[in-house]
N, C-alpha and C positions, 0 to 999 in steps of 0.2 A: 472755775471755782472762784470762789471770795478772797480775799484779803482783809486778814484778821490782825490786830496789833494791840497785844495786853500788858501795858506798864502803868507803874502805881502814879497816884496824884502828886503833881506835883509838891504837892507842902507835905508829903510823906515822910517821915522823919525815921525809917527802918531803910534798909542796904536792901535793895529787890533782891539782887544774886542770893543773901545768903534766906530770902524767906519766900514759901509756897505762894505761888498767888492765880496758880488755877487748882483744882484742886482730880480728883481721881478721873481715872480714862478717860482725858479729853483728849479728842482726837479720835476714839473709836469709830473703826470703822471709813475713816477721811478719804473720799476716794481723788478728791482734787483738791486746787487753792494753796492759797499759803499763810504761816500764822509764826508770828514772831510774838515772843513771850518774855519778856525783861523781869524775869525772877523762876522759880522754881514750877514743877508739875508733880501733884501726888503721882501715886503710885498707878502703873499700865498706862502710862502713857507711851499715845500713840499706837495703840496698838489694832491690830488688824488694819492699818495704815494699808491703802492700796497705790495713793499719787498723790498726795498733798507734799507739799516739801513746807517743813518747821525748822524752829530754832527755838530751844528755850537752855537756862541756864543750870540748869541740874533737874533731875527727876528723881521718882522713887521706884521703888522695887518694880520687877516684871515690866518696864518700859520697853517697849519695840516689839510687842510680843506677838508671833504670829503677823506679822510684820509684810507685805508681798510687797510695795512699793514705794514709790517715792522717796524723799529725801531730808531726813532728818539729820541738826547738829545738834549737839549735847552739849554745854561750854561752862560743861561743869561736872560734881559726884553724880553716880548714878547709885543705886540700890539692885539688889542683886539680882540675879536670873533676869540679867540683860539680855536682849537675845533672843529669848528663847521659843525656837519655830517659827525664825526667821528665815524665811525663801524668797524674801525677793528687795530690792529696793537697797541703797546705801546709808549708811550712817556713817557721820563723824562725832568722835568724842574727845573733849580735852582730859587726856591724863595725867592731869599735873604731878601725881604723886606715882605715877607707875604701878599701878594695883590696879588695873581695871579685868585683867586676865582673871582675877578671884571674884569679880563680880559677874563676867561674863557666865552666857549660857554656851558653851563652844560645841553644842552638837550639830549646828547646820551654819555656822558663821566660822568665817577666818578675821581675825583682827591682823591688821597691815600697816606700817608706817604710811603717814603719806609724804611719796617721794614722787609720786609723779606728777608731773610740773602741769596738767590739765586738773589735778586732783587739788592740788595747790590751789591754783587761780579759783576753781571751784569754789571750796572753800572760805575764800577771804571773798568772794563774790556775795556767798549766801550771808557771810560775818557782816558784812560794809550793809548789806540790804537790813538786817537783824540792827545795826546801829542807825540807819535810815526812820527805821518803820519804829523805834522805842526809843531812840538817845540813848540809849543803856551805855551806863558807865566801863561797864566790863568788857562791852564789845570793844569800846573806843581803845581799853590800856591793849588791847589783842591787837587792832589793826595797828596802833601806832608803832607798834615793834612786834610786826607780823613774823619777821623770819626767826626772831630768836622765840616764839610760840611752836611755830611749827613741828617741834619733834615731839612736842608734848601733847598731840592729838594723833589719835587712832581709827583707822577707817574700818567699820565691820561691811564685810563681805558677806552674803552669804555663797555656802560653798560651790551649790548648783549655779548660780548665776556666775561666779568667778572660772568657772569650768568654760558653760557656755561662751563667755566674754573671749576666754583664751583660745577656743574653736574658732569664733567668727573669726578672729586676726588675725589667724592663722590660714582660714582661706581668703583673705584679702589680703594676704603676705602673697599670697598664690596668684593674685590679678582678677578673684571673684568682686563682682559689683557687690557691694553692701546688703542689699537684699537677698541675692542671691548666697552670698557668705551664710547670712541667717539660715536659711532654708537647710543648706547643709548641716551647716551647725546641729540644727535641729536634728533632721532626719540621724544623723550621728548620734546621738545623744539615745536614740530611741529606736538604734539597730534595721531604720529604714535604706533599706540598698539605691536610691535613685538619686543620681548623680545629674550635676546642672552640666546643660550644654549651648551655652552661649555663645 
């Protein structure tokens, strides 16, 4: 996939963070690529996302919707019925204000702190690449005091993929190869009786 990078002109005289500058469901549909966005996204964004991994600074309503993969950061407000019929793929969101649980759609997603220190690195990896590919101002005040950011972004999960994730770990706690983990995983999940014999 491509690589996409949408920030305003320079002699711009407007704050990109706090104004739209792609406009409705872009993104639809993205099954690869990456797209860095140094201002807002109307409303569905990203949605029916299959593997593209983005970053943009706030969206609007119904964003991630139907959602199976890839990797999306939000680093900023979202509009409401976030979420929703989402089954696959991660998202992070900045919650600065602690209200995103009221925007959320929480019927197939869990929202999580991020504490896990691969989820971290993640994270400030896709932030630093998003300040790479735009200059954005806002990325830079996040990287430069990354750790006191951090508790104010939210990982959404969705719930089947966080199910299966805890499967595989759990048989490569066990000493299954990685592949082999999956397979189980799987067949588990879907009441197949056939066990790996490696």
């Amino acid at each position: 996939g491509g690589h996409l990078a949408i920030y305003p002109n320079s002699k711009a005289k407007y704050n990109s963070h706090d104004n739209v500058i792609i406009g409705n469901v872009a993104l639809y549909g993205a099954t690869s690529g990456e797209v860095y966005v140094n201002g807002l996204a109307g409303e569905r964004f990203a949605v029916r996302n299959s593997g593209a991994i983005a970053i943009v600074e706030g969206c609007g309503d119904h964003g991630l919707e139907y959602m199976t993969g890839g990797k999306v950061v939000i680093l900023g407000k979202t509009g409401k019925n976030l979420a929703a019929g989402m089954s696959g793929g991660i998202a992070y969101v900045l919650d600065q204000d602690h209200d995103l649980d009221k925007r959320l759609n929480k019927e197939m997603v869990l929202m999580e702190e991020v504490t896990n220190s691969q989820d971290q690195d993640e994270l400030y990896d896709l932030i630093n690449k998003h300040f790479k590919a735009t200059a954005s101002p806002f990325a830079k005040t996040i990287l430069n005091d990354y750790i006191n950011w951090l508790p104010h972004f939210k990982k959404l999960v969705p719930k089947d993929y966080q199910k299966i994730m805890t499967i595989i770990k759990e048989y490569e706690d066990r000493g299954y190869p990685l592949e082999a983990a999956k397979l189980e995983a799987f067949n588990r999940m879907h009441g197949i009786k056939e066990e790996y014999h490696g």
